[in-house]
C-alpha positions as CSV (number, residue, x, y, z in Angstrom):
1,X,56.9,129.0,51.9
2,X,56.3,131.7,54.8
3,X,59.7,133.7,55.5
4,X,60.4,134.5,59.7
5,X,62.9,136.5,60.9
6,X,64.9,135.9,64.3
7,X,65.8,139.2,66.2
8,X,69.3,139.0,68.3
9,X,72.2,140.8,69.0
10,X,74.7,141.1,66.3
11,X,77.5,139.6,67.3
12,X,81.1,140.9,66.7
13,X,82.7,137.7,65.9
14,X,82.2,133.9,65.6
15,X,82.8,133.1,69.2
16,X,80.4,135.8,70.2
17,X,77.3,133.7,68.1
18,X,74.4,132.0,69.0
19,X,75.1,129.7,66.7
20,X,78.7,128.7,66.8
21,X,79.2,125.5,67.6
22,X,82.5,124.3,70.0
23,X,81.3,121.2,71.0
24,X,83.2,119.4,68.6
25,X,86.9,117.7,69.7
26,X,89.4,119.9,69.4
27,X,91.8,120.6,65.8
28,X,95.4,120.8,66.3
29,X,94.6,121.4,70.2
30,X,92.9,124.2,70.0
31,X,89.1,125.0,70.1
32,X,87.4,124.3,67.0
33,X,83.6,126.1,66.1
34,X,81.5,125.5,63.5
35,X,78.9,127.7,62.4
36,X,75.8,126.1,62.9
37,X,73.6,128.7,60.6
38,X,70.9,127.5,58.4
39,X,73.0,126.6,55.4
40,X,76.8,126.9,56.4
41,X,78.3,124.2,58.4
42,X,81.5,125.7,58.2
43,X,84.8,125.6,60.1
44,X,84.8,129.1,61.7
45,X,87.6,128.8,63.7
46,X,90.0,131.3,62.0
47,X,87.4,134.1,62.4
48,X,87.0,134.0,66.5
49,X,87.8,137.4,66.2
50,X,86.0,139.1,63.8
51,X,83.2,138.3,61.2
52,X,83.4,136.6,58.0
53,X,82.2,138.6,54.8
54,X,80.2,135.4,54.1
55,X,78.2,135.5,57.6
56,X,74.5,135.3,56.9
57,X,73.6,137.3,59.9
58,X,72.4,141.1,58.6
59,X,72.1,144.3,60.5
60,X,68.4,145.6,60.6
61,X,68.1,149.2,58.9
């Protein structure tokens, strides 16, 4: 299968994304985002201020 690549600012943390999502209700009443990258679907709501080691977004050399 062809490969593309998307070009966008790197964010600093998961708030910051493209493709956090906080449209979902609210967990212990506080915002909740999930990461909404190909693949993940995670709960990134602990990391609103910095980036996970896991994150699938690289830099470009």
């Amino acid at each position: 299968m062809p490969k593309a690549v998307l070009i966008m600012d790197m964010p600093e943390s998961c708030d910051m994304c493209d493709f956090a999502d906080d449209t979902q209700p609210p967990r212990y009443g506080e915002r909740t985002l999930y990461c909404n990258a190909p693949g993940i679907g995670d709960d990134v709501t602990d990391y609103i201020a910095c980036r996970p080691d896991w994150c699938p977004l690289r830099e470009l050399p």
